[in-house]
Structure formats: structure tokens, C-alpha cells
C-alpha positions as CSV (number, residue, x, y, z in Angstrom):
1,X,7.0,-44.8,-77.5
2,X,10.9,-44.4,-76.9
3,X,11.3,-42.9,-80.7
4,X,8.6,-40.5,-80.6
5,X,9.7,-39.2,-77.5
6,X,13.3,-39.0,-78.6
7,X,12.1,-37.2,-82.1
8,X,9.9,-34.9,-80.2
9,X,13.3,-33.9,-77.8
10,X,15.3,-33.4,-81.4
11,X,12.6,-31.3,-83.0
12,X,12.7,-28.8,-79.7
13,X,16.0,-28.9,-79.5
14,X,16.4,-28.2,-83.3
15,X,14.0,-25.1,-82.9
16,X,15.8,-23.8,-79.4
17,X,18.7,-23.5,-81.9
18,X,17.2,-22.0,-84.5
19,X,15.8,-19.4,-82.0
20,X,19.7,-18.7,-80.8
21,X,21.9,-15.6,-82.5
22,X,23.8,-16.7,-84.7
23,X,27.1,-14.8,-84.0
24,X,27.9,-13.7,-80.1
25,X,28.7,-10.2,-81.9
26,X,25.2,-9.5,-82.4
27,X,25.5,-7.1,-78.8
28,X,21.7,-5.7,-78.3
29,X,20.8,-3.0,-75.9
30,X,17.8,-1.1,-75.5
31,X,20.0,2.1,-75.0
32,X,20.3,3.7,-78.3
33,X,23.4,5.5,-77.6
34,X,25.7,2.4,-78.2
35,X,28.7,2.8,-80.0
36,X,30.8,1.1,-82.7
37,X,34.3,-0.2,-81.9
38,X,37.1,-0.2,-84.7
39,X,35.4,-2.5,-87.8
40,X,32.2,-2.6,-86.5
41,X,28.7,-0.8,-87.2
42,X,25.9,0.2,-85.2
43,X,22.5,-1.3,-86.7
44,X,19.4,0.6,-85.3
45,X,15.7,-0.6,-86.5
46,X,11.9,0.5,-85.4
47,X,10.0,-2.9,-85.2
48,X,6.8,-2.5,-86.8
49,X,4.5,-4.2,-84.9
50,X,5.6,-3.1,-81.5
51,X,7.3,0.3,-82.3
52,X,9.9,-0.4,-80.1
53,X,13.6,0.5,-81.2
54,X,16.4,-2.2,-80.9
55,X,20.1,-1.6,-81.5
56,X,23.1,-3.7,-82.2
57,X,26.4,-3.8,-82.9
58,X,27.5,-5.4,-86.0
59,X,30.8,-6.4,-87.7
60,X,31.6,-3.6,-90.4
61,X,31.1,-6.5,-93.2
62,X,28.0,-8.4,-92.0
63,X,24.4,-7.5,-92.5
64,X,21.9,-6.2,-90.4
65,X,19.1,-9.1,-89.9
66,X,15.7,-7.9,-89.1
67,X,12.6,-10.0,-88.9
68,X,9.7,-8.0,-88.1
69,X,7.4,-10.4,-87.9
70,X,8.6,-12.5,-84.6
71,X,10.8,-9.1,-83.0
72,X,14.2,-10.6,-84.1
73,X,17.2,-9.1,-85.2
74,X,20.8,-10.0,-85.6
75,X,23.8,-9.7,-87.0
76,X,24.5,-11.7,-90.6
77,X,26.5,-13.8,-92.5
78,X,29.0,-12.2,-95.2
79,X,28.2,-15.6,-97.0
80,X,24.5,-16.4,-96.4
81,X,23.5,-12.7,-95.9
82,X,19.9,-12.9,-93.4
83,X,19.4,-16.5,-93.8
């Protein structure tokens, strides 16, 4: 019993993570006048399911992440791209 509870703590705890931003940079507001600092980008995206329009700030080099389908977005990897 002591094992399956521990695996059951690990898989929540591995999708809690998986949940989190990836990089603290990934600054989102609901105001859309935010502005870029030096070497960074302002990402701007209409979710499709719920209309509503989120913005972020982005380093100039990293992508901007959107996943429609659970109202995510996020700032990249200059590796891994959206992954």
C-alpha cells in the first residue's frame, strides 16, 4: 500500500511540474499594453476557445508557446522550441 501511495504522490507531483512555466520570463498580464524591455518581445495571442487575449513578454530569441487547447502560453526554448 506504501508504494502505490508513494507512486501516486510522484505522478502528481510530476504533472504539477509539468503544469509550471517553464522560464520565470514568461511575464503574463491581461493588460495588453505591456511593453518590451531591451532584448525582449511582446507575444500577444487570441485563445480560440475562450476569445480571450493574453500577453507576455518574451526574450527577443525564444518562441512564443501557445496551446489552445488547455489556455496555456509561454515563453520557449531556443533549443527545444514549444516542447
Amino acid at each position: 500500500m506504501t508504494r502505490a501511495c508513494l507512486l501516486l504522490g510522484l505522478t502528481i507531483a510530476a504533472g504539477a511540474l509539468a503544469l509550471t512555466p517553464a522560464t520565470p520570463e514568461a511575464q503574463q498580464s491581461k493588460n495588453p499594453t505591456v511593453k518590451a524591455g531591451k532584448g525582449e518581445k511582446v507575444c500577444r495571442v487570441k485563445l480560440q476557445y475562450t476569445g480571450q487575449v493574453r500577453t507576455w513578454v518574451c526574450q527577443k530569441d525564444q518562441p512564443c508557446c501557445v496551446w489552445h487547447e488547455i489556455n496555456y502560453v509561454k515563453c520557449g526554448s531556443t533549443t527545444f522550441g514549444c516542447l
